[in-house]
C-alpha positions in Angstrom: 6.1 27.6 20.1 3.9 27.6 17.3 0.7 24.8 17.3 0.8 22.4 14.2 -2.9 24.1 13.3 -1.0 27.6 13.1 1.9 26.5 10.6 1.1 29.0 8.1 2.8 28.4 4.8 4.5 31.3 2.7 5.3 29.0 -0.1 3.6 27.4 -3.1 1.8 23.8 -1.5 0.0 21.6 -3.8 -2.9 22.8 -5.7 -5.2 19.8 -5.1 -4.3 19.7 -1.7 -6.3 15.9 0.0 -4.7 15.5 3.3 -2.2 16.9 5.5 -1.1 15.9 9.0 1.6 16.2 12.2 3.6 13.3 12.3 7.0 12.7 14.0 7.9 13.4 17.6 4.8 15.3 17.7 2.2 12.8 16.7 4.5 10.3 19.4 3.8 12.3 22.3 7.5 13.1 22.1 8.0 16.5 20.7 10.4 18.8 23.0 9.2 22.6 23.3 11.7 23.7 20.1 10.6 20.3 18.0 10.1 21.3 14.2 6.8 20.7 13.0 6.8 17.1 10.5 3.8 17.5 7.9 2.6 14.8 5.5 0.2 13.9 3.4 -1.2 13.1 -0.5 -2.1 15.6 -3.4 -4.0 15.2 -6.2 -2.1 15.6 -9.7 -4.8 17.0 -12.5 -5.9 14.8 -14.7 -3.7 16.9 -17.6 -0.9 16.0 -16.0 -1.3 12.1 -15.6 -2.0 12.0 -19.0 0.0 14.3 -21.0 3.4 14.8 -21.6 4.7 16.8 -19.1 6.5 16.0 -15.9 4.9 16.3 -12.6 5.4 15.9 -9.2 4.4 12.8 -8.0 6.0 13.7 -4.8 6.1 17.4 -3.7 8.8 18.3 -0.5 8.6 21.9 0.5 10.0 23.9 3.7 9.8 27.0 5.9 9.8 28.6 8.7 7.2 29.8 10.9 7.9 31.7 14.6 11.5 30.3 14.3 10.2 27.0 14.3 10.8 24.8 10.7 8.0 23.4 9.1 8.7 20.7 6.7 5.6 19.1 4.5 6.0 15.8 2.4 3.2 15.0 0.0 3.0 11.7 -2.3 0.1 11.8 -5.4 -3.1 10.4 -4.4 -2.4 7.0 -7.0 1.4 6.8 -5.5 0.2 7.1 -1.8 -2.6 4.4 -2.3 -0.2 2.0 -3.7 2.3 2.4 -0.3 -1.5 1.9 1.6 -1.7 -1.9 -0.3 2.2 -2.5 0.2 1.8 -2.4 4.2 3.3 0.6 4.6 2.6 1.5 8.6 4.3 5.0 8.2 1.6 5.8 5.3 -1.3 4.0 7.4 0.3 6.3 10.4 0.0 10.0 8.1 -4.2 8.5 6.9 -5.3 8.0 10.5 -3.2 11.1 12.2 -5.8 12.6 14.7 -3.3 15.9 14.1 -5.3 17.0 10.7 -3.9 20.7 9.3 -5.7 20.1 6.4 -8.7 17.1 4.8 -10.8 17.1 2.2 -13.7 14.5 1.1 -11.0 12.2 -0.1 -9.4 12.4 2.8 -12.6 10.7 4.4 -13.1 8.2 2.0 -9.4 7.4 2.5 -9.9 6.6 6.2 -13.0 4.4 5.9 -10.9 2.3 3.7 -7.9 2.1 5.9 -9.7 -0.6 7.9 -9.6 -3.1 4.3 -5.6 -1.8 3.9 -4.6 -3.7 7.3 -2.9 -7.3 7.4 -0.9 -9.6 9.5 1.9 -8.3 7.8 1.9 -5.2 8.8 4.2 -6.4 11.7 6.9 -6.8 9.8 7.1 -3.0 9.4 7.0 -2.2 12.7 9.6 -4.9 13.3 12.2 -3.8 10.9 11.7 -0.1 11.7 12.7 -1.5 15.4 15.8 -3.1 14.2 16.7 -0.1 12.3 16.2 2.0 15.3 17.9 0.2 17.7 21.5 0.0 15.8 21.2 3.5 15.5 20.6 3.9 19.6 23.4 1.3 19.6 25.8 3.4 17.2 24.8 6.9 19.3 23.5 6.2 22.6 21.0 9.0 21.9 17.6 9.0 23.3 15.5 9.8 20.4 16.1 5.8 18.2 15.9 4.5 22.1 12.1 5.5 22.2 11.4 5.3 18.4 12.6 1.9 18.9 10.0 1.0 22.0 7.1 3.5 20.3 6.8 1.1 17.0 7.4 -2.0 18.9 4.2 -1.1 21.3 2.4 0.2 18.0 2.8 -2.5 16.2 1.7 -4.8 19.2 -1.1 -3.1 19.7 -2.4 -2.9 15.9 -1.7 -6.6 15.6 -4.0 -7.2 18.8 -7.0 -5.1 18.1 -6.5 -4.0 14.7 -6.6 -0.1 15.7 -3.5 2.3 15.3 -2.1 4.1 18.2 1.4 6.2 17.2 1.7 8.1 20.4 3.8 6.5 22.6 2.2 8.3 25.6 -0.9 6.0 24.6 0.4 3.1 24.3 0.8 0.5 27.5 3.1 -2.6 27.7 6.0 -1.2 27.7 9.1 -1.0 30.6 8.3 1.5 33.8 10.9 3.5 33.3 9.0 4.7 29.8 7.6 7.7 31.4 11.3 9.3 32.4 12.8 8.1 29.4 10.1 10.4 27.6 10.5 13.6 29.8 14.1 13.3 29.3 13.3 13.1 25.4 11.1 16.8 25.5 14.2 18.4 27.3 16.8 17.0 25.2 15.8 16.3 21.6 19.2 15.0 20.8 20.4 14.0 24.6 21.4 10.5 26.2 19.2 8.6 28.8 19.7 9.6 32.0 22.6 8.5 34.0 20.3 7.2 36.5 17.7 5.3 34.0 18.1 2.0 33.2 21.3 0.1 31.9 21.8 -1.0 28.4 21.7 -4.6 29.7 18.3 -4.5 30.7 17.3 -2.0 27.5 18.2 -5.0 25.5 16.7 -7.3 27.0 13.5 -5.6 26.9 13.4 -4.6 23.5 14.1 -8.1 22.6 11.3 -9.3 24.7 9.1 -6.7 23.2 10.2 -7.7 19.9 9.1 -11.2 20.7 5.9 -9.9 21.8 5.0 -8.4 18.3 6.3 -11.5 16.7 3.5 -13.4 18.6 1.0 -11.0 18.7 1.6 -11.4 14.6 1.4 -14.9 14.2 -1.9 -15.1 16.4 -3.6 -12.2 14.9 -7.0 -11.9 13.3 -6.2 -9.4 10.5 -6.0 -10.9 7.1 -2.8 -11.8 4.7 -4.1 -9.2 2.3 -5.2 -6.3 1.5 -9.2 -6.1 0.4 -8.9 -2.1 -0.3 -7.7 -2.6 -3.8 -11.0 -2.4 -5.5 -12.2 0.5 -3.5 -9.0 2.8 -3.8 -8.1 2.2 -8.1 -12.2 3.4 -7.6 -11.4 6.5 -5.5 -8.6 7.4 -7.7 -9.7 7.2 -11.0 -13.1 9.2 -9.0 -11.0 11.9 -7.6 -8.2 12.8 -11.0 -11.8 12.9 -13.0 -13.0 15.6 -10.6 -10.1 17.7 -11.0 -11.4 18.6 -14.7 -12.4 22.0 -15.2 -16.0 22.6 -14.5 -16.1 19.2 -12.3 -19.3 19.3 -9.6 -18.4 16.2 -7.4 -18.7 17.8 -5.0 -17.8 13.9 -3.2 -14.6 13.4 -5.0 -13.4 16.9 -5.6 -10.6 17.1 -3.2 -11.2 20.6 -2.0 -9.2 21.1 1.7 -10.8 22.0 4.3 -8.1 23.8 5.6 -4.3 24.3 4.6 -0.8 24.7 5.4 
């Protein structure tokens, strides 16, 4: 099984490479042995090609395959994946504090002091209606994977709305029904399976996802975090910073997004 840190990539990634992380069932403590590998992150367009007349890609998907196992990586522009930071966008916040890094840079950095000043309230309502969504799809096909998705970002967004941190492994995270623990070693056998015969009954499934659910609602209407964003400022700053450094001859060495490491 190859190790996120070893996903070698044989095809063209972006040039100004900022960030690039594991996310998926690997960042939720729920990848099985043959899990592909879920990378994703933010680029840097060149100045040039903000300005000029040529299209670019504002959003760059490429794939492979490394020790049999398939490696897909995502990246958004730096400008496009600041503006999903300021709309509450928990899967974005999720890829900017992955502790599963493949690749960083200075920007990078800067990125994650300022996630702290991207949080709000509303953030909830993410994690809520990623729940819904996951739970009609358990409904529709009784398959484990939605089932834990569904109870991962519930406990997630609990947790965030209660102390303001960011926890997306599931493994992590407390709260949640006793049965959590089989439901996930059934999930690392069987990326696609059921729940076990013997687990727990739909019945009581639903009723503790909808108790969970009310949990996050409270935990949202009492919590400290703020109704808005205060990043705004500080990331239109780091932008416009980091596309002036990509200019030939540039020596920020602070802004220049220069990888650390890469795919």
């Amino acid at each position: 099984m190859v190790r996120p840190d070893q996903a070698v990539c044989p095809v063209s990634v972006p040039e100004h490479l900022v960030l690039s992380v594991v996310t998926g069932s690997r960042a939720y403590g729920l990848e099985p042995e043959d899990s592909d590998v879920d990378l994703r992150g933010a680029h840097l367009l060149p100045l040039e090609d903000v300005v000029g007349l040529r299209a670019a890609e504002e959003t760059v998907t490429r794939s492979w395959t490394r020790h049999g196992v398939e490696v897909d990586l995502v990246t958004h522009d730096l400008a496009k994946f600041c503006r999903l930071l300021l709309r509450r966008n928990g899967y974005v916040l999720e890829q900017l504090l992955s502790p599963l890094v493949v690749a960083t840079s200075p920007v990078h950095e800067e990125l994650a002091a300022a996630a702290p000043d991207c949080l709000t309230r509303h953030h909830a309502h993410h994690y809520l209606g990623f729940a819904r969504t996951q739970w009609r799809l358990f409904e529709r096909s009784g398959e484990l994977k939605p089932l834990l998705y569904t109870f991962r970002v519930l406990l997630t967004g609990i947790h965030l709305m209660r102390t303001g941190a960011l926890v997306a492994d599931l493994t992590r995270l407390g709260g949640g029904p006793p049965y959590l623990a089989e439901l996930v070693a059934a999930k690392r056998h069987a990326e696609h399976g059921a729940p076990p015969a013997d687990g727990p009954d739909r019945a009581r499934l639903e009723r503790d996802v909808a108790r969970l659910t009310a949990v996050l609602e409270e935990a949202r209407d009492a919590s400290h975090l703020p109704e808005t964003p205060g990043a705004d400022g500080l990331l239109h700053d780091l932008v416009v910073r980091a596309r002036l450094a990509t200019r030939a001859g540039s020596t920020d060495e602070r802004s220049a997004p220069s990888a650390s490491s890469t795919t």
